[in-house]
C-alpha positions as CSV (number, residue, x, y, z in Angstrom):
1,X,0.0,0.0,0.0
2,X,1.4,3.7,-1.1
3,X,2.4,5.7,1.5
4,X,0.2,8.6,2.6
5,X,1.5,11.8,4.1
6,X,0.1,12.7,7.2
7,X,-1.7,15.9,5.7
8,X,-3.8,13.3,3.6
9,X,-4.0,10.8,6.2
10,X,-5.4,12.8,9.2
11,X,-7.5,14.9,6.8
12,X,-10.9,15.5,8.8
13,X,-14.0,13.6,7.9
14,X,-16.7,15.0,10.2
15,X,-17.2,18.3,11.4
16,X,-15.8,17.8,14.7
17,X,-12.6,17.3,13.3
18,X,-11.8,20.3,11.8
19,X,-9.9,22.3,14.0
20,X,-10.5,26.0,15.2
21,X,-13.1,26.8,12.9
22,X,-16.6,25.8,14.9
23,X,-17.7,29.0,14.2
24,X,-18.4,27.7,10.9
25,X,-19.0,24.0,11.3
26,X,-21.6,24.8,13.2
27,X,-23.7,26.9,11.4
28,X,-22.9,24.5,8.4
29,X,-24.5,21.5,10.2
30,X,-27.3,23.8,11.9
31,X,-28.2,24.4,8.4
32,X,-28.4,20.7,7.0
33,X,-30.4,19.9,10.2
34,X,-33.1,22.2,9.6
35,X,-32.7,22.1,5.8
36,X,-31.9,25.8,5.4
37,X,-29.7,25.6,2.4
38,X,-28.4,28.2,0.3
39,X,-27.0,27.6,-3.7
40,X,-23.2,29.0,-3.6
41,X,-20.8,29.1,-0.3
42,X,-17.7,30.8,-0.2
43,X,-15.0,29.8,1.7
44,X,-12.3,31.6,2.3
45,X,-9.0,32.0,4.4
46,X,-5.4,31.9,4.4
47,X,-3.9,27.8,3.5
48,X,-4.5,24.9,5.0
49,X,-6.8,26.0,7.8
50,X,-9.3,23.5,6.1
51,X,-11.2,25.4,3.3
52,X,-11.3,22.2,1.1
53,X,-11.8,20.0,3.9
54,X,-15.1,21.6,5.0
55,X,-16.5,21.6,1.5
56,X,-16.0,18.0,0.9
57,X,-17.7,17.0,4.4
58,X,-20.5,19.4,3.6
59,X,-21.0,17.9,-0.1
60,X,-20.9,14.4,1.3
61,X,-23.3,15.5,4.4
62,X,-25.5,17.4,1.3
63,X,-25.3,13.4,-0.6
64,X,-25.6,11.3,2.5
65,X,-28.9,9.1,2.9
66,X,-27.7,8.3,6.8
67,X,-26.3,11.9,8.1
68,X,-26.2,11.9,11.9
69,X,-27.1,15.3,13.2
70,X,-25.8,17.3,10.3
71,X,-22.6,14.9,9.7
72,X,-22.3,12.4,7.1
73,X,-21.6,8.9,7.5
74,X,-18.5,8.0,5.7
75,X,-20.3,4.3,5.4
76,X,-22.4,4.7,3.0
77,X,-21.0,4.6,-1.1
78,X,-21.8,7.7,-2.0
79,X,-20.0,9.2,1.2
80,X,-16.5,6.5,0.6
81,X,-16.8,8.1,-3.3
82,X,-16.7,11.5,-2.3
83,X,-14.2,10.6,0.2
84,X,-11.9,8.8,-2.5
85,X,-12.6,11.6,-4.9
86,X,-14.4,9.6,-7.5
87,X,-18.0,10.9,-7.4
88,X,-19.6,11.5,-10.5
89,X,-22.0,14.3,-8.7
90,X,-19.2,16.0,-6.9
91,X,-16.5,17.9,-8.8
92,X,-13.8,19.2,-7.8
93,X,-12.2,22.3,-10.1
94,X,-8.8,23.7,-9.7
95,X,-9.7,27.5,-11.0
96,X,-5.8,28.1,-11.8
97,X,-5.6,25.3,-14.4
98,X,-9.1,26.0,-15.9
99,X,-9.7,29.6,-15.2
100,X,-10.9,30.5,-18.7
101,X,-14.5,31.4,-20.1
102,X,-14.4,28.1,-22.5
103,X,-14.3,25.9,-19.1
104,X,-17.1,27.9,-17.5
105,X,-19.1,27.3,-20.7
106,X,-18.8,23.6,-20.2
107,X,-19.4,23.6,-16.7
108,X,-22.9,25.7,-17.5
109,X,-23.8,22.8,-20.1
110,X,-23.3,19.9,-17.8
111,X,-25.2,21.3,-14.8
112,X,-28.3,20.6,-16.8
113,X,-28.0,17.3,-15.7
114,X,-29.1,15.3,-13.0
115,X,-27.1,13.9,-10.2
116,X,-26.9,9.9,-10.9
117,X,-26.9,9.0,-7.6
118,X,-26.9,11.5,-4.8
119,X,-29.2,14.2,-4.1
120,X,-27.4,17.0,-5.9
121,X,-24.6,17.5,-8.1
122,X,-21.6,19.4,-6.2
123,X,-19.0,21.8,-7.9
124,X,-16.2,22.7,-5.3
125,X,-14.0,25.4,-7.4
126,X,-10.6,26.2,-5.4
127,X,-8.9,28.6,-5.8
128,X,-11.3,30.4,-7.5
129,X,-10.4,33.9,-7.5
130,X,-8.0,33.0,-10.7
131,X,-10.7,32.9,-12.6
132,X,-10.8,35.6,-15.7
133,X,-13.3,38.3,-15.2
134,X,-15.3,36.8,-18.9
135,X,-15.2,33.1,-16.6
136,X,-16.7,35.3,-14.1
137,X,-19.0,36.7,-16.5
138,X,-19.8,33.6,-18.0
139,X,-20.5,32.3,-14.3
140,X,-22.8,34.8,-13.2
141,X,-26.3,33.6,-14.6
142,X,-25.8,30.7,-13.5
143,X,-24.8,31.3,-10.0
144,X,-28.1,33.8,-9.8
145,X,-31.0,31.2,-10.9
146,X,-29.0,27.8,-11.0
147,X,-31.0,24.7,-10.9
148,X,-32.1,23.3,-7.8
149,X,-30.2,19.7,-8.0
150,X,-26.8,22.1,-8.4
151,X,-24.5,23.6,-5.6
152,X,-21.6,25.4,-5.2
153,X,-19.0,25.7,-3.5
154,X,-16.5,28.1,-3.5
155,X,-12.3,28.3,-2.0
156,X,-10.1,31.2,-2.1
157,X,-7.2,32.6,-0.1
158,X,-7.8,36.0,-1.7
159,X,-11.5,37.3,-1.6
160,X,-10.5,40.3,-2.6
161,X,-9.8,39.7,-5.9
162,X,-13.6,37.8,-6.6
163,X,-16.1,40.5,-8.0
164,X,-18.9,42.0,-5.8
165,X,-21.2,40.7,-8.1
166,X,-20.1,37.1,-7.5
167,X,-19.5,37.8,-3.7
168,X,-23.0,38.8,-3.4
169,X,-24.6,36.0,-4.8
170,X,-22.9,33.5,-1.8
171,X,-22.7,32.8,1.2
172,X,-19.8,33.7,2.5
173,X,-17.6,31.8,5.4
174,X,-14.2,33.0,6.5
175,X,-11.8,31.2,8.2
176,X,-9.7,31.9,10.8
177,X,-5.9,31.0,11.5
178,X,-5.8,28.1,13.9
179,X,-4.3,29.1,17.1
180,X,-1.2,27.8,18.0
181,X,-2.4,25.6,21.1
182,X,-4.9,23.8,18.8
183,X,-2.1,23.3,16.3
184,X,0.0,21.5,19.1
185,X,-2.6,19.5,20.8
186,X,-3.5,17.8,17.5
187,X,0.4,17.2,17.0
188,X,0.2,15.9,20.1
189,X,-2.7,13.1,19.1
190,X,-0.7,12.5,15.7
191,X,2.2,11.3,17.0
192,X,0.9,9.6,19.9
193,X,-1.6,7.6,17.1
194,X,1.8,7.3,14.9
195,X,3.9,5.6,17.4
196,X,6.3,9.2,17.2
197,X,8.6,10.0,20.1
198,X,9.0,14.2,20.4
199,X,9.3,16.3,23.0
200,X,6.7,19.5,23.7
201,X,9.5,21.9,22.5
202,X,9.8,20.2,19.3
203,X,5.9,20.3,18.9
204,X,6.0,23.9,20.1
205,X,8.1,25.0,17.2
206,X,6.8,23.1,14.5
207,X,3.4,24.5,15.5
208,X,4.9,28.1,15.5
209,X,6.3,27.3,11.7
210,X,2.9,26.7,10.6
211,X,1.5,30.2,10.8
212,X,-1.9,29.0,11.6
213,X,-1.9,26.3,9.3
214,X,-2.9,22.4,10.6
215,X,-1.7,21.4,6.7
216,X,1.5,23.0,7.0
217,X,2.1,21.5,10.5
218,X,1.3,18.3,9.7
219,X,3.7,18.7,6.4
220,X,6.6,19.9,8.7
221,X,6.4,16.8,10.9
222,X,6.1,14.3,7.9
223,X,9.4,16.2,6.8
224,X,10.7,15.7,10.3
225,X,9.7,12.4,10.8
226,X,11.3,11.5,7.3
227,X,14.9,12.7,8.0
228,X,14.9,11.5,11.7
229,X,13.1,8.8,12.5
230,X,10.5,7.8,15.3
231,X,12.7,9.4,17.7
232,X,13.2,13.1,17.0
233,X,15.3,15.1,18.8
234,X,15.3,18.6,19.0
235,X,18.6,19.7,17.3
236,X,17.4,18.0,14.0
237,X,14.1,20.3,14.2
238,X,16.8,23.0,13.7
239,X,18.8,21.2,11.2
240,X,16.0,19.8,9.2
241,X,13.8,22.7,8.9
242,X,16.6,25.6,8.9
243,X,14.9,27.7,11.7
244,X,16.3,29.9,13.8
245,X,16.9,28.7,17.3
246,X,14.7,31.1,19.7
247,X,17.5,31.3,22.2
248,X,19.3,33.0,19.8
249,X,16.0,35.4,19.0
250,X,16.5,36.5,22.7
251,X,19.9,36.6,22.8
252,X,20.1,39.1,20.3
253,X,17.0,41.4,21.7
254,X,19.2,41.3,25.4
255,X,22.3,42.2,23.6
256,X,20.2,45.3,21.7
257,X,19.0,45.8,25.0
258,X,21.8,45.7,26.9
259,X,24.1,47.9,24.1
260,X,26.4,44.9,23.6
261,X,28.2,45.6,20.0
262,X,30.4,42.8,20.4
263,X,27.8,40.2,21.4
264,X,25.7,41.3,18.3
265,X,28.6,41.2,15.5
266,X,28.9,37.4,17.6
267,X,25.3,36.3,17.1
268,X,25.3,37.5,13.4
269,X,29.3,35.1,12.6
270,X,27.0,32.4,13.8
271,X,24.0,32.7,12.0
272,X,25.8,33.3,8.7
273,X,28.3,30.1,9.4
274,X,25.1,28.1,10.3
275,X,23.3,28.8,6.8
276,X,20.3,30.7,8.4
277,X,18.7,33.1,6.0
278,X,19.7,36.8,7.0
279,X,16.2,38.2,5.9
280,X,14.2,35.9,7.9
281,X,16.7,36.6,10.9
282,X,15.9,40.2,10.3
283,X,12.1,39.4,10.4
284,X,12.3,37.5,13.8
285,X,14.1,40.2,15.5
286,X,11.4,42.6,13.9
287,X,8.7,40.0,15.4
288,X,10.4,39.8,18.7
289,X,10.5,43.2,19.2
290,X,7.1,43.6,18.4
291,X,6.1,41.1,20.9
292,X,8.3,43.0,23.5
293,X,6.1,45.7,23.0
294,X,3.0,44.2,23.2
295,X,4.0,42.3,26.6
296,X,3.9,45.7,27.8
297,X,0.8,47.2,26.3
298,X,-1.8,44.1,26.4
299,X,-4.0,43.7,28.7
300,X,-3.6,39.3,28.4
301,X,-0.2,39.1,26.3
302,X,-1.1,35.3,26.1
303,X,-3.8,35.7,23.8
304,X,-2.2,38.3,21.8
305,X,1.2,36.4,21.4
306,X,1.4,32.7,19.9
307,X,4.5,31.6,22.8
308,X,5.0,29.1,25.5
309,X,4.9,30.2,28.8
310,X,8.6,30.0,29.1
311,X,9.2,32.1,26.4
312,X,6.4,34.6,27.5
313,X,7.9,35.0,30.9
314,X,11.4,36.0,29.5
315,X,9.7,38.2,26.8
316,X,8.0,40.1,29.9
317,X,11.3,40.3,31.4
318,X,13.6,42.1,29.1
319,X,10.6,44.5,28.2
320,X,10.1,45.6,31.8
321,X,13.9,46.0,31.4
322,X,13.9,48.1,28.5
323,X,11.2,50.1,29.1
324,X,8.9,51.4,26.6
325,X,10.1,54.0,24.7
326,X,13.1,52.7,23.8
327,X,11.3,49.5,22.4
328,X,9.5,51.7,20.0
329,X,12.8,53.8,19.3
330,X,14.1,50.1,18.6
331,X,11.2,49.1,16.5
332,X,10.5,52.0,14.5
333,X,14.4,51.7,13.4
334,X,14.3,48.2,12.2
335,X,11.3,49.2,10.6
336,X,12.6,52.3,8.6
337,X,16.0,50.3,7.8
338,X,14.3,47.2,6.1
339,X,14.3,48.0,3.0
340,X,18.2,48.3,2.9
341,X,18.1,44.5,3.8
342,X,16.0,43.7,1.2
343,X,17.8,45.5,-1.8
344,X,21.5,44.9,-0.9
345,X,23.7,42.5,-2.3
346,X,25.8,41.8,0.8
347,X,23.1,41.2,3.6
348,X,25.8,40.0,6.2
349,X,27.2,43.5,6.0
350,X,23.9,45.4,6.2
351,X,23.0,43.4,9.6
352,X,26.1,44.2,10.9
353,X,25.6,47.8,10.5
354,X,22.0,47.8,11.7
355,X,22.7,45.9,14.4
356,X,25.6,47.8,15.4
357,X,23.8,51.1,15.5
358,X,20.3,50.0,17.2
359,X,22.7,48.6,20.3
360,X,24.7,52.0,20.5
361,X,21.7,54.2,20.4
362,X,21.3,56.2,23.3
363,X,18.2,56.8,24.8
364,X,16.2,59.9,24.1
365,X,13.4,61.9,24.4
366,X,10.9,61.7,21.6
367,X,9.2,65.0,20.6
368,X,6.4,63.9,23.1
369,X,8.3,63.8,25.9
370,X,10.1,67.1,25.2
371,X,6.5,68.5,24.9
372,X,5.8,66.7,28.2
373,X,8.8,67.9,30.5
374,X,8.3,71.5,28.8
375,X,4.6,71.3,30.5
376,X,6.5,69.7,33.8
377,X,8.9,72.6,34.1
378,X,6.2,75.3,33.7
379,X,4.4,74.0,36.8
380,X,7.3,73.9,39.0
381,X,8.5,76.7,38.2
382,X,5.2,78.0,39.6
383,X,4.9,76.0,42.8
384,X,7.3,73.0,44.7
385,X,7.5,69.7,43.9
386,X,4.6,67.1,45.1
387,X,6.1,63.1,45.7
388,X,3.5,61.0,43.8
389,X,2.5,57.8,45.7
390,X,2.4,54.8,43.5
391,X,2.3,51.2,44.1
392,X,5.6,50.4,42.5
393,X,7.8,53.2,44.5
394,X,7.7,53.7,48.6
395,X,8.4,57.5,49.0
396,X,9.2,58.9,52.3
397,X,10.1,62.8,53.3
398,X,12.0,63.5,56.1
399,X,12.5,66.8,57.3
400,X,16.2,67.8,57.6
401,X,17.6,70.9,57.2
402,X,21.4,70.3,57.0
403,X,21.2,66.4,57.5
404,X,24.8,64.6,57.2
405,X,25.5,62.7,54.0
406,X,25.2,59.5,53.7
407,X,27.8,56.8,51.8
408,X,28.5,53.4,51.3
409,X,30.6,51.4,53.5
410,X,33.3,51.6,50.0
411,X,33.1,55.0,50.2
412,X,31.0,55.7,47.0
413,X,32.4,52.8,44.8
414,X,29.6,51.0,44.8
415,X,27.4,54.2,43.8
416,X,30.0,55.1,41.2
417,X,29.7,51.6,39.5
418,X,25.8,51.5,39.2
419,X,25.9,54.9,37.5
420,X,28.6,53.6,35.0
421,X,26.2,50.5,34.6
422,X,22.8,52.6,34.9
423,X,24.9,54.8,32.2
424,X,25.1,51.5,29.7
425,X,21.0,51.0,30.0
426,X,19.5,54.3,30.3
427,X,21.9,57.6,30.1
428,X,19.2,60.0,30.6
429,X,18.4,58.2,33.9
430,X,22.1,57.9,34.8
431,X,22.5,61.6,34.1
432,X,19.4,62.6,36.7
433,X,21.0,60.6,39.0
434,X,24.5,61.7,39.0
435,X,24.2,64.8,40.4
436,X,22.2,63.7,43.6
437,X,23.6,64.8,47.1
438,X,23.6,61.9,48.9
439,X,22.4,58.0,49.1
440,X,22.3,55.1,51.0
441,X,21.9,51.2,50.2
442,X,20.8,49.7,53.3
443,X,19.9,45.5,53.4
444,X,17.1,46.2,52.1
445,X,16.5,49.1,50.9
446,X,18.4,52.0,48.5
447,X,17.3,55.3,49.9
448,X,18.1,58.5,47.3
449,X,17.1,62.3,48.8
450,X,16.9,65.1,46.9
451,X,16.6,68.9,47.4
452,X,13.1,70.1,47.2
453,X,11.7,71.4,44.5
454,X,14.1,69.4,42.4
455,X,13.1,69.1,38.9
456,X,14.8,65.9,38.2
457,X,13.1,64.2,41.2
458,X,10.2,64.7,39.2
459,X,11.8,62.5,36.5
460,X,10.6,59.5,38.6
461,X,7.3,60.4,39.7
462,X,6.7,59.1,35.9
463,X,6.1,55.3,36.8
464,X,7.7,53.4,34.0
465,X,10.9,55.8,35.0
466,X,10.4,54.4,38.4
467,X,10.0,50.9,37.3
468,X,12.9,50.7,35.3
469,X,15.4,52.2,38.3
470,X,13.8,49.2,40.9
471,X,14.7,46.9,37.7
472,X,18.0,48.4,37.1
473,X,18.5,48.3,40.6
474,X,18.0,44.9,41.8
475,X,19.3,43.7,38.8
476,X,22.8,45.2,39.7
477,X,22.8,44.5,43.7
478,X,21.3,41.5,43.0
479,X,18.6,42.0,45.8
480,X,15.2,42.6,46.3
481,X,15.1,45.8,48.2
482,X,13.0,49.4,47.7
483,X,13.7,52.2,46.9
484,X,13.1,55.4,49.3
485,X,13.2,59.0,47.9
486,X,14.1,61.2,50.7
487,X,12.7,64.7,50.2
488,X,14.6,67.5,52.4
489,X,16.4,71.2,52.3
490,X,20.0,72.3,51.8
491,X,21.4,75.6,52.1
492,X,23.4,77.2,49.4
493,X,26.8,77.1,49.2
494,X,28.1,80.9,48.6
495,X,31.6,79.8,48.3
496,X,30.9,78.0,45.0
497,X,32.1,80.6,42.2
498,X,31.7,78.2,38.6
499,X,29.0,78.8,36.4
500,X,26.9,76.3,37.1
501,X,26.5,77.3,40.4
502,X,25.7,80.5,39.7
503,X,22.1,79.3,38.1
504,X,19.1,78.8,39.7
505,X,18.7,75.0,40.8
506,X,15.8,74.6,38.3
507,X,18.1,75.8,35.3
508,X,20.9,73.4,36.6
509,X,18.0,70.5,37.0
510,X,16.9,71.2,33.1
511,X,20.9,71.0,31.7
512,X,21.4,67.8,34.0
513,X,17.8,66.5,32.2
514,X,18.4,67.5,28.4
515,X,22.1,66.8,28.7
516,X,23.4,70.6,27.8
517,X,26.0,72.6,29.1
518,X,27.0,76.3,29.8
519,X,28.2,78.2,26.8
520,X,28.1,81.8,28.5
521,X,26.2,83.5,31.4
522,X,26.7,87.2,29.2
């Protein structure tokens, strides 16, 4: 007996079994059972989400003389001819290979006749937005009055391109892309019926691959099974099907993330030695970042992102890390430089470069922001400073009015070597910080005061700012303390003669924010 791939061989044969679409299934056998039956249905949706599938159950359930609550048999001969695709009453049409007004014309002169068999004569047309507009033409009577022993059924990935004229005439279904947990869990009951030892990562990422599709799944694991065996491991996944390993996705978003040049140049030597496509590389990392964002955004990032949990949790991570803003700075980059990817003749080299300058970009504000802290400055320019309460950052005032300064037991080393790492992730954070009076890092707890009516303590009553200095933070003393803002007074200091000093602290608190400097006080 002829071997039969497993897209063929697990193809469904009642409605139940088609996966993810119930939305239509369901209204197809509601519609058998109370004999509500239109003369044309469309189908349409992206491949292999089960189009075809769904037309040849309903044309068989339309046949069958023992249907079972809207499903057909599959006992019956007129059911196992469908099934085996040699029906005289149901016809399948490929509409690229006979797209033309002379096969239209024959189709109109053989619908005159009865079915010899079943109930009605079926026409299932795939495809069938490649149809000329005279086949289309040609079609259209027909479609409008066609004889009652006559159906149709149409399949397209591209409804678009069908004429209104046509479209109105049917009923139209669209399908949906199967989500990825349906995808796996009928892996799963494959390979369990197959006798086919895989682990849940490797069904994980041939589900991914699919894009929505069952067909395509089920084709990637006949291609799997072929090269490895029974037993497939993971690393021939990767080998087999040339996809990119998704450590190596976050890998490279960290090293953007973390400004790591030299990491980056590493991760792009190995995908070029291993024979991974540079354009589809490109188009993960645009994906990933993507997802970054919308881990941030979504309300329920599971149902917006296809991932494991694993992957999920890590994809939360480094987007808390970043921080918003500099996700869509990242994004919007990869975005705009795309299209010298896709015209170059030396794509290695055009990576490099892109790669290269999205880790070394330095944080800044967008023209939002700038409008934002403009607003900020004008109010406290007008009155002092008010500590915001939120649930993410415990702020205390204290009332000192010359209290002593506080340092590390190393004698400000420690301090010195977060701003230098704070510096790395966020300059504009590390710059706010650096001119602070005092601090203290306590077990538990990293207290920073202020002066009042400081303009850059304001920076953090922005909560994402917040955020990302408790991230930074524990990240770098490797503990999970607070941190306390200390709000108090200190006096002026008349001896100081530079220019600088000579400005009014709000001034000084804008050049510290925006990064300028003093050309002349003239």
């Amino acid at each position: 007996m002829p071997y039969e791939v497993f897209a063929r061989k697990w193809r469904p044969q009642i409605f139940e079994e088609v996966i993810g679409q119930e939305h239509i299934t369901g209204t197809l056998k509601n519609a058998l059972v109370s004999d509500r039956l239109a003369h044309a249905y469309l189908f349409s949706g992206t491949r292999g989400v089960g189009k075809t599938s769904v037309a040849r159950i309903f044309a068989k359930a339309l046949n069958c003389r023992d249907r079972q609550e809207g499903n057909p048999c599959n006992k019956c001969n007129l059911c196992i001819e469908i099934t085996n695709g040699s029906s005289v009453d149901v016809q399948e049409i490929d509409g690229a290979s006979n797209r033309g007004i002379d096969e239209i014309r024959n189709l109109r002169e053989n619908i005159r006749y009865l079915p010899s068999s079943g109930t009605y004569r079926i026409y299932i047309i795939d495809e069938v937005h490649m149809l000329t507009l005279p086949a289309f033409n040609a079609l259209l009577k027909t479609l409008e009055e066609p004889p009652e022993h006559v159906k149709f059924m149409f399949a397209t990935t591209e409804p678009h391109k069908i004429p209104v004229t046509i479209l109105s005439r049917c009923q139209r279904f669209d399908f949906k892309r199967i989500p990825l947990i349906k995808i796996e869990e009928q892996i799963k009951r494959i390979v369990q019926k197959e006798g086919i030892k895989i682990s849940d990562t490797s069904i994980s990422i041939l589900s991914r691959e699919a894009e929505g599709s069952m067909r395509d799944a089920e084709s990637l694991l006949d291609q799997v099974v072929s090269f490895a065996g029974p037993n497939v491991e993971d690393e021939q996944i990767m080998e087999v099907l040339g996809i990119i390993d998704r450590a190596l996705i976050y890998k490279t978003s960290q090293a953007i993330i973390d400004g790591n040049s030299k990491l980056c140049l590493d991760i792009i030597d190995e995908i070029y030695n291993y024979g991974y496509e540079i354009k589809e590389f490109y188009r993960e990392i645009m994906v990933q970042f993507r997802n970054l964002i919308v881990s941030l955004v979504s309300q329920d990032p599971s149902q917006t992102m296809d991932l494991p949990d694993n992957e999920l949790k890590e994809t939360k991570r480094q987007a808390k890390e970043a921080g918003l803003e500099r996700l869509l700075q990242s994004l919007n980059f990869l975005i705009n430089r795309e299209v010298d990817l896709r015209y170059t003749n030396n794509p290695r080299i055009a990576l490099e470069a892109i790669l290269l300058k999205l880790s070394g970009l330095k944080e800044y504000l967008s023209f939002d922001e700038l409008i934002k802290k403009i607003e900020d400055i004008e109010k406290r320019l007008s009155k002092s400073t008010q500590i915001v309460h939120n649930k993410n950052l415990e702020t205390t005032v204290v009332k000192e009015k010359y209290p002593d300064k506080k340092t590390f037991p190393d004698d400000g080393k420690k301090w010195s070597e977060f701003l230098r790492y704070l510096n790395t992730k966020n300059k504009a954070m590390a710059n706010v910080l650096k001119k602070w009076k005092s601090y203290a890092l306590t077990p538990d707890s990293l207290e920073l005061p202020y002066g009042e009516g400081s303009f850059t303590g304001g920076y953090f009553e922005d909560p994402e700012h917040s955020e990302q200095l408790i991230a930074y933070a524990q990240n770098f003393f490797q503990s999970n303390f607070k941190v306390v803002f200390i709000k108090q007074n200190e006096p002026k200091d008349l001896n100081k003669s530079s220019k600088e000093d000579r400005l009014p602290s709000q001034v000084k608190d804008i050049i510290d924010v925006f990064e300028g400097r003093i050309e002349s006080l003239d």
